[in-house]
C-alpha positions in Angstrom: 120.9 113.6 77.9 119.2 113.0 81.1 120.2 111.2 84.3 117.7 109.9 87.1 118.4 109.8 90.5 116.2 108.5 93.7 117.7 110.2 96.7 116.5 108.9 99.9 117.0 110.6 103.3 116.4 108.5 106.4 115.4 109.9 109.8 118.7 110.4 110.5 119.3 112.6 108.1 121.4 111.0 105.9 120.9 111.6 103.0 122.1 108.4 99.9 122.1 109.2 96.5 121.2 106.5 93.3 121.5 106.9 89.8 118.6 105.1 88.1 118.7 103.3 84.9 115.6 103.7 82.6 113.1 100.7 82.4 115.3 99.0 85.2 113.5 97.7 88.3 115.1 98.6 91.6 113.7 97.2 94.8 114.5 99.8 97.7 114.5 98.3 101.7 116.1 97.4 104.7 118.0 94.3 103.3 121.3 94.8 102.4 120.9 92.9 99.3 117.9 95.8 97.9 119.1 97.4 95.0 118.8 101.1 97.0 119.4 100.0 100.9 118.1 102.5 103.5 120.1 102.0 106.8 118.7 103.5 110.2 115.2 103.1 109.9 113.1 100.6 111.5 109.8 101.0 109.7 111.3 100.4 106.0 110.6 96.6 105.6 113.5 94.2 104.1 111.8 94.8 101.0 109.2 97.9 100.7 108.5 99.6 97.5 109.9 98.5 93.8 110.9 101.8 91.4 111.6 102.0 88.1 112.1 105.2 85.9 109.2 105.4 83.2 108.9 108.4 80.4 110.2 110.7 82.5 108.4 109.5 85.9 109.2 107.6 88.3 106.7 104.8 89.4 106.9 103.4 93.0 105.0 100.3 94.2 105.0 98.8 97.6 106.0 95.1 98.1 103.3 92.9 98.7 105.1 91.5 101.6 105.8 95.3 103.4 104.1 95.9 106.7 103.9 99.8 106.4 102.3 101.7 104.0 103.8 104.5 101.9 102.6 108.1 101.9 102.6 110.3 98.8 101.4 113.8 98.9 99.7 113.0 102.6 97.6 110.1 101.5 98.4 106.9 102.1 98.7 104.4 99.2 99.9 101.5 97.9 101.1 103.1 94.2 102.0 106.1 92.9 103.9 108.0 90.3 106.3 110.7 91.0 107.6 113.7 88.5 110.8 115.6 88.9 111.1 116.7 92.5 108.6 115.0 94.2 108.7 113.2 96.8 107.1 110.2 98.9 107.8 109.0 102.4 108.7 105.7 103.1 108.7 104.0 106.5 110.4 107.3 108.7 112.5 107.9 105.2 111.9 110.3 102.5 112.5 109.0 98.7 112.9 112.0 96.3 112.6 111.8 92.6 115.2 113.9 90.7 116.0 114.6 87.0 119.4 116.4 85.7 119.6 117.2 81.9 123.2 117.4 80.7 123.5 120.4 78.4 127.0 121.6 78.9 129.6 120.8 81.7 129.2 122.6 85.0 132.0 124.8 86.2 133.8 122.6 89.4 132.4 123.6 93.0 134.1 126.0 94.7 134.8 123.4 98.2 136.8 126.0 99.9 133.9 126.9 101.9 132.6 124.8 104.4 129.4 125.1 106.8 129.7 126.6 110.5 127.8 124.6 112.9 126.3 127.5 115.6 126.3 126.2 119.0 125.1 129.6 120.7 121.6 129.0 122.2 118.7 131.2 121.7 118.5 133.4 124.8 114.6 131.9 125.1 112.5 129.7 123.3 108.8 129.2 122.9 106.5 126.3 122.1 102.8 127.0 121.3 99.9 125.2 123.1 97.1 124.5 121.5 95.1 127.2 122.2 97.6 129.7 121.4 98.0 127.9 117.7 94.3 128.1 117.1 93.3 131.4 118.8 92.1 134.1 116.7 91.2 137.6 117.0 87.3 137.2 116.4 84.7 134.7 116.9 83.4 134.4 113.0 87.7 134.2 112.7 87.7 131.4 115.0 84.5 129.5 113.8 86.0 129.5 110.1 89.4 128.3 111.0 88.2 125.3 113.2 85.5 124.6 111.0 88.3 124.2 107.9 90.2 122.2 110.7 87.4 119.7 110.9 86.1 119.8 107.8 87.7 116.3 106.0 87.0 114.4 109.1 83.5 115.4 109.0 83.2 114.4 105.4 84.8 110.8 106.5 82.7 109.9 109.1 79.5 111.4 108.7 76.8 110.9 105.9 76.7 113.3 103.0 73.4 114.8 103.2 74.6 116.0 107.2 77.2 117.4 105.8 76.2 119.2 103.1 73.2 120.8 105.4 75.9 121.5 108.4 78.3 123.1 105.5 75.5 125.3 104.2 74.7 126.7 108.3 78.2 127.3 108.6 78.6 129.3 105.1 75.6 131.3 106.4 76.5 132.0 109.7 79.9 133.1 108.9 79.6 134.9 105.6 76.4 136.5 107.7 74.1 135.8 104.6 70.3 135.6 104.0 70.6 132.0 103.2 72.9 129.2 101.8 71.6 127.0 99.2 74.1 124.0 98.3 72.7 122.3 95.0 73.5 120.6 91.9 72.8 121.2 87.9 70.4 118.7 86.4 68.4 118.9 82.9 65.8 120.2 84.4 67.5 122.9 86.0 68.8 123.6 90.0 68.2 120.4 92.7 68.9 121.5 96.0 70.4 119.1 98.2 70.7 121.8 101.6 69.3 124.9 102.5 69.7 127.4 105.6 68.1 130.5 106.3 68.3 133.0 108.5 65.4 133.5 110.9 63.7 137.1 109.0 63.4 134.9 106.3 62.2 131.4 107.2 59.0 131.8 106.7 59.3 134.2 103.5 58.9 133.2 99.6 61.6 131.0 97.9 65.0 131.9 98.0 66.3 132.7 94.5 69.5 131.6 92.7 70.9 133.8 89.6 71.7 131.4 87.1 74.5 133.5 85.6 76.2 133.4 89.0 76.3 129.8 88.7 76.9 128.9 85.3 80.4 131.2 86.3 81.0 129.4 89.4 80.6 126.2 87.3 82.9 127.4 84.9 85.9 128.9 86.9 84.9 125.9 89.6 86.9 125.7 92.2 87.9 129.5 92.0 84.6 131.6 94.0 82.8 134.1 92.1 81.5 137.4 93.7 78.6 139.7 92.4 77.8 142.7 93.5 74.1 144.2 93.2 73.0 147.9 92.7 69.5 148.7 94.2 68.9 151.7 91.9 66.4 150.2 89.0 68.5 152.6 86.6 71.3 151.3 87.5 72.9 148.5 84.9 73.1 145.5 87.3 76.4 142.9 86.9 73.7 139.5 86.4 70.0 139.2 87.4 68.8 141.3 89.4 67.7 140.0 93.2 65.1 141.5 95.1 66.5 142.7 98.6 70.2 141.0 97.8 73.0 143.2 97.7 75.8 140.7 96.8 75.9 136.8 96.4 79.3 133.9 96.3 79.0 130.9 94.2 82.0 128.1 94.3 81.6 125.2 92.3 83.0 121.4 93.4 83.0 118.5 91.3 82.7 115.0 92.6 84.1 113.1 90.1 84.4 113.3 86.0 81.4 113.2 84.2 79.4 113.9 87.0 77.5 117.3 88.1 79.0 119.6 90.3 78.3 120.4 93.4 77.5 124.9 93.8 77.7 126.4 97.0 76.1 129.7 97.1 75.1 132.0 99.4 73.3 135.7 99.1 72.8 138.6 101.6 72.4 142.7 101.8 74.6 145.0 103.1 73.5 148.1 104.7 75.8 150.2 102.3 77.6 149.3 99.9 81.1 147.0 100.2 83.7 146.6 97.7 86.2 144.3 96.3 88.2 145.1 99.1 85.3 144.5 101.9 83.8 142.1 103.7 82.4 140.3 100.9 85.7 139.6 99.7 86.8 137.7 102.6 83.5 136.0 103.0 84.1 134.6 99.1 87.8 133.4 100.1 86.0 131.5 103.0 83.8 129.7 100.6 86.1 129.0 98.1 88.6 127.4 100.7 85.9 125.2 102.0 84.6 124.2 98.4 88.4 123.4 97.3 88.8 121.1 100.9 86.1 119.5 99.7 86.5 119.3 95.6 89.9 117.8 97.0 88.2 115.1 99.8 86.0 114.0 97.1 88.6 113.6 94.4 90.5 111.6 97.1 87.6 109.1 97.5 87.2 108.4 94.4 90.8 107.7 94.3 91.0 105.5 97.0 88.0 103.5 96.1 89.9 103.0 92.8 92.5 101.9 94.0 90.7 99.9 96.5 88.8 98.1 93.9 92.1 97.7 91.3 94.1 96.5 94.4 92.0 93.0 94.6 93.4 92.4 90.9 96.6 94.1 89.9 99.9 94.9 90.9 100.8 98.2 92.2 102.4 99.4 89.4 99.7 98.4 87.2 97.7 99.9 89.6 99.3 103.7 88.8 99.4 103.3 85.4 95.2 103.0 85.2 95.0 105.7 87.4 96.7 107.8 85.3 95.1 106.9 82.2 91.2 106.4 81.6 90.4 103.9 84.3 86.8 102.7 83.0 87.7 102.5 79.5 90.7 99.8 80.6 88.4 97.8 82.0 85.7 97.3 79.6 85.7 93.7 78.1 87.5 93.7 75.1 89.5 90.9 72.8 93.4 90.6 73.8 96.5 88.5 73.5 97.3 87.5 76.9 99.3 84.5 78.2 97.6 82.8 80.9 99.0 81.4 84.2 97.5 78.2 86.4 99.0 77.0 89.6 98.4 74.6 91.4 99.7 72.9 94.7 100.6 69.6 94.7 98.9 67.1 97.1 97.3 69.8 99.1 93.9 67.4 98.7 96.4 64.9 100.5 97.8 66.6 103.1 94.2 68.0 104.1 92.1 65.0 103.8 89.5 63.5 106.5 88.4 66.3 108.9 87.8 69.8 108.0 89.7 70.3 110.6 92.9 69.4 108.6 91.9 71.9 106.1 92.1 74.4 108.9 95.1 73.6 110.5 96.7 74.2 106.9 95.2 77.9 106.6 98.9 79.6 107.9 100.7 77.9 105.6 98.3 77.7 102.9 98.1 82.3 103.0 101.8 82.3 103.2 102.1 80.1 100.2 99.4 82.0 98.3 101.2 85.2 99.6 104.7 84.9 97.8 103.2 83.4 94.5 101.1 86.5 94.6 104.3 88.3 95.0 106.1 86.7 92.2 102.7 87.5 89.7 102.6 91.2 91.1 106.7 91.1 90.6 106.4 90.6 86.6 103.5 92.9 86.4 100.8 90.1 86.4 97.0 90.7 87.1 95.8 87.3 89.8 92.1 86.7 88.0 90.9 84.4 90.5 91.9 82.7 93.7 90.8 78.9 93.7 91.3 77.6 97.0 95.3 76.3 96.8 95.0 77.4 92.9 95.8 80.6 91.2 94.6 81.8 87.9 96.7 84.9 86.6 97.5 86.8 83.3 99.5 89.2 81.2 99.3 91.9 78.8 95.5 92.8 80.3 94.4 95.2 80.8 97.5 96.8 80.6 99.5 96.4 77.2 102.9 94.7 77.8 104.9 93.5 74.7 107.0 91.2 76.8 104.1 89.4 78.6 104.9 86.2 77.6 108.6 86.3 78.9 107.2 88.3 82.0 104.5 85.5 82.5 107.2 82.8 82.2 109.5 83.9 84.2 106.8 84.5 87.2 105.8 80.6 86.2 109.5 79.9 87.0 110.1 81.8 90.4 106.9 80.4 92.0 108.1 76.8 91.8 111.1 77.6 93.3 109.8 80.0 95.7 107.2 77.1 97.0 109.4 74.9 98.7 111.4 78.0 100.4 108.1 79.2 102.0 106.7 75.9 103.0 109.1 73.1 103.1 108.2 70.0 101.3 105.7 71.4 99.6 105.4 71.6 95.2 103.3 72.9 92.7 102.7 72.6 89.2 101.9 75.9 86.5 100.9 75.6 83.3 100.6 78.8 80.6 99.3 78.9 77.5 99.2 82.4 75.3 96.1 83.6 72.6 93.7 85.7 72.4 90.9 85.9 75.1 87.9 88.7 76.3 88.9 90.3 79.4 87.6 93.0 81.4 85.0 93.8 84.4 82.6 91.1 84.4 79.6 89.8 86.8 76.5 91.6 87.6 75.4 95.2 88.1 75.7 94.6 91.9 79.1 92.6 92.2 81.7 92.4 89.2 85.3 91.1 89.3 87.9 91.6 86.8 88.0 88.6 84.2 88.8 86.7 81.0 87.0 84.1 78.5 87.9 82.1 75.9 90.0 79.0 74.8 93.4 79.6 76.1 92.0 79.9 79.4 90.5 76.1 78.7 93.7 74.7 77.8 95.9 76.9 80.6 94.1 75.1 83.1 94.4 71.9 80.9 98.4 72.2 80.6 98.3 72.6 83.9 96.5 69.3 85.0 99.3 67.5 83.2 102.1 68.5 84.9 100.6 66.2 87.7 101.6 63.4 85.2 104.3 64.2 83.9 106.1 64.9 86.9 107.2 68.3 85.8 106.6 71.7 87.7 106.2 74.3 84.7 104.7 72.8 81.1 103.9 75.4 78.6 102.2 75.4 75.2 104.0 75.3 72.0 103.4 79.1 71.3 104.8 80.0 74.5 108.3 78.0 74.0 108.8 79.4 70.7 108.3 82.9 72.1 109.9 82.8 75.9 113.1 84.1 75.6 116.3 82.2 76.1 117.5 84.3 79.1 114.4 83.8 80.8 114.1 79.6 80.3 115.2 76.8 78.4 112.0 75.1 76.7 112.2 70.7 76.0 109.3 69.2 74.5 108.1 66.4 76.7 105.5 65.0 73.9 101.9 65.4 72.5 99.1 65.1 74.4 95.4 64.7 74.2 93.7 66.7 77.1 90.4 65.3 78.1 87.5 67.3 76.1 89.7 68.9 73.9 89.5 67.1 70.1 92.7 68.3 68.6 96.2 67.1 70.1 99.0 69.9 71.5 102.9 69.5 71.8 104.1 70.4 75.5 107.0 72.0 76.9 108.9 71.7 79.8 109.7 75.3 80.8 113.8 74.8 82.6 115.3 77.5 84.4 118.6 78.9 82.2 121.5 77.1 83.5 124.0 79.4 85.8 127.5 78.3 84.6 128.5 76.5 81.1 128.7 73.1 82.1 125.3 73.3 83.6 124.3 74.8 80.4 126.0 71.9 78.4 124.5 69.0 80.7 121.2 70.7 79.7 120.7 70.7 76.1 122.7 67.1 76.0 119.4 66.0 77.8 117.3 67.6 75.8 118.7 66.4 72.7 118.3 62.9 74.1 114.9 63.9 74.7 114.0 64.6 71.2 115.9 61.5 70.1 113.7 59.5 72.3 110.3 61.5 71.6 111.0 60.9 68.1 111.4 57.4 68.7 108.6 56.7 71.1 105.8 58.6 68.1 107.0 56.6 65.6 106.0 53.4 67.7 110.1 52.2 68.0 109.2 51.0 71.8 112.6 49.8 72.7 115.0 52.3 71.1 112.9 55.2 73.0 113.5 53.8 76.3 117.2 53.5 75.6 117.5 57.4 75.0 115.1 58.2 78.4 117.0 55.4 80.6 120.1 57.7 79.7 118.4 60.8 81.5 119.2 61.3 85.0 117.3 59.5 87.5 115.7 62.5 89.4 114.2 63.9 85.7 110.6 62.9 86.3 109.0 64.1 83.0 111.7 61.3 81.6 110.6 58.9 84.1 106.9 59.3 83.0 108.6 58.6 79.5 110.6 55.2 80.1 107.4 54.1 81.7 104.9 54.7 78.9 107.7 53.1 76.4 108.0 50.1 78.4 104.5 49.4 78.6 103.6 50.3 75.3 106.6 47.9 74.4 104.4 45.0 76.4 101.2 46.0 75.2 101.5 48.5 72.1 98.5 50.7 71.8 95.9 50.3 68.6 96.2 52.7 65.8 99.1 54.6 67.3 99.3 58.2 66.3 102.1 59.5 68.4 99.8 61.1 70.9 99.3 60.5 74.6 95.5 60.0 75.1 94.6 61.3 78.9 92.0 59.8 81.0 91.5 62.2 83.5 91.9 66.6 83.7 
């Protein structure tokens, strides 16, 4: 048996404790109502980072709504995954993943002992300046260690090719080679991207590489390789003999999978022979720290434009899981179930009409609108597809699997109608989902793509979602999603069958009802949605009169009821030709 724990350690030092259940979200942040509070820290935001215990891991995500980022492993990031032991800081605080496996009991602490505090102080202290922390004995010395110093910020700020050419001086200079050749593999051989050469030679024949020297380097990349040449023809040389070369280094850095490596290699002669334990040996620990700094700054780019690019579309903790899978073959367009989400904000075209500059004045309210029901999608592990100017188009189970995508989708539906009128008073929404199968994946052109899905149930999605502006209600799902949304998560009442505009064959709607929080809530509750069904079966089979008696007994403030009553008592004035049972539209 194992137990979790996140231990979190502020900057105070204090150090809290909390044992985590499997497959259970806990939110961590400032707010004393986060499932793990930190206290005494500032820079932790009401609610930062969300964790939740995974196959042995644990994965952290930062709140959408957090104003500082969270470091893992000195990079800043919005996701990541943590194993037994590590750690990532949050804010000034440090949150530490630990795992204890229960084999046998432990024997009870011996808490007889406790810890001196020394208040002697040291008869002198010393802090270093800056100079003292990067002096060094000798010049090469110096020029190696300042150069490793500013080695990642060079590769951040300044273009590759300058890089690479001011990498290969450096390598020269310091190692004291011939010449430094940085190049790459390709079928037709060795393409080198930077060369430098020491003066004797400038104006000599090419420079030549030994292609066993690199083929090693390649293969024990990013660990240097070091061979050693013996002028004496007799002699039985280690690789290919070099005319005039005594000893060559080859390191091998690659800048992301599938692609070639980059080889840094450099040659030179001794004037007698040096061992394993000579200079050469140091120079090939030079340039295998500078090819593993930059192996590592590359991997890190590619990472961050990963997540950069997953960031626009998916929560953080779907985020980490493609990260640590094959990203690219997620994302190719394939067929999936998903359920599909559509909001919408109710008179928005209202509130904003006449000037544009209406539409601006809005903007503040509109992003922090837009902002929580992102959060609520992001919450229940939903991708947003597409933003459509007070509209949001989201989905489930993509590209990500997720068995429970329909409840997860549902429940999402439900918090962003009542989140709406929190953030901005007075104002409503209407969502609609629908669940089937659809393509999704990276979509658009070779220049700009965007993470998408095709196919019926987005049609319909976007059509359930249209009626909830008639019926009055703020969450209407298809009949496949109420027979599959769990009962904890919503009550579903069917509100009748409709014909959307375009769409030839009719579709039975449900209201989607938040689960009632005490019994007689939960009793006043189905009692209306049995009167419902009594009146909906009425009202299809034409009975005009008896319908409205069953909606007129349905509280006043029930709107999709309302929209009911009123279709019964006109149809009771003026009854519709060849009646069917189904509500024709007019308009999406």
């Amino acid at each position: 048996m194992t137990d979790y724990f996140a231990e979190i350690q502020n900057q105070s030092a204090k150090l809290a404790s909390h044992k985590l259940e499997p497959g259970k979200r806990y939110v961590v942040g400032r707010s004393k109502t986060a499932d793990l509070p930190v206290e005494g820290d500032p820079y932790i935001s009401r609610e930062h980072v969300e964790v939740c215990v995974e196959s042995d891991q644990l994965v952290v995500s930062r709140r959408s709504l957090a104003t500082n980022p969270i470091v893992f492993k000195g990079v800043s990031t919005s996701a990541c995954v943590l194993k037994a032991g590590d750690e990532v800081t949050i804010g000034q605080s440090t949150l530490r993943f630990k795992m204890v496996v229960k084999e046998a009991p432990l024997p009870k602490p011996d808490l007889t002992m406790s810890v001196r505090k020394i208040d002697r102080k040291p008869n002198n202290s010393h802090a270093l300046k800056s100079e003292e922390l990067y002096e060094m004995t000798d010049d090469a010395g110096r020029l190696q260690f300042l150069f490793l110093l500013e080695l990642p910020e060079l590769m951040k700020t300044r273009p590759r090719q300058e890089v690479l050419t001011h990498v290969a001086k450096v390598l020269r200079t310091t190692t004291k080679a011939h010449w430094a050749t940085v190049l790459t593999t390709s079928p037709d051989g060795f393409q080198v991207l930077a060369e430098d050469v020491d003066e004797a030679r400038r104006k000599g024949a090419a420079h030549p590489v030994s292609g066993t020297l690199v083929e090693s380097a390649i293969r024990d990349a990013p660990r240097p390789v070091l061979y050693f040449w013996d002028k004496n023809a007799d002699a039985s040389p280690q690789a290919t003999s070099i005319l005039g070369i005594d000893w060559a280094i080859a390191a091998a850095a690659y800048d992301a999978e599938g692609e070639p490596p980059l080889v840094f290699y450099v040659a030179g002669e001794a004037s007698n022979y040096i061992g394993e334990k000579g200079g050469q040996k140091e120079s090939a620990r030079f340039v295998g720290l500078v090819t593993d700094i930059i192996a590592r700054n590359l991997a890190l780019d590619v990472l961050r434009e990963k997540q950069l690019r997953l960031g626009h579309f998916f929560s953080p903790s779907i985020c980490a899981r493609l990260l640590e899978g094959k990203e690219q073959a997620d994302l190719q367009p394939r067929i999936a179930e998903s359920t599909v989400l559509f909001f919408d904000i109710r008179d928005f075209s209202k509130r904003t009409q006449g000037a544009v500059e209406n539409l601006l004045a809005y903007q503040g309210e509109l992003r922090k609108v837009m902002t929580a029901m992102t959060e609520a999608i992001f919450e229940e592990n939903g991708v947003v597809i597409q933003y459509m100017g007070d509209g949001i188009m989201a989905a489930w189970n993509v590209p990500v699997e997720d068995p429970l995508h329909v409840d997860c989708a549902s429940r999402a539906a439900l918090k962003m109608a009542s989140r709406i009128g929190q953030v901005a008073e007075g104002w409503r929404c209407g969502v609609g989902l629908d669940v089937g199968n659809v393509v999704a994946g990276a979509m658009g052109s070779d220049q700009v793509y965007s993470y998408g899905i095709m196919g019926p149930v987005v049609n319909q999605a976007s059509r359930i979602e249209g009626i909830t502006k008639v019926v009055g209600a703020r969450v209407l799902v298809s009949e496949a999603v109420a027979k599959r949304v769990s009962a904890k998560i919503g009550l579903s009442r069917r509100v009748g069958r409709f014909q959307p505009v375009g769409f030839t064959i009719p579709v039975d709607l449900y209201e989607l009802i938040p689960p009632p929080g005490d019994p007689k809530e939960e009793q006043e509750i189905h009692g209306n949605i049995q009167l419902t069904n009594q009146g909906l079966e009425a009202f299809e089979r034409g009975e005009w009169e008896k319908a409205a008696k069953c909606f007129r007994k349905l509280p006043d403030d029930d709107s999709p009821a309302s929209f009911l009553l009123y279709l019964a008592m006109d149809y009771q004035r003026r009854p519709p030709r060849d009646w069917q049972g189904v509500i024709e539209l007019k308009e999406k």
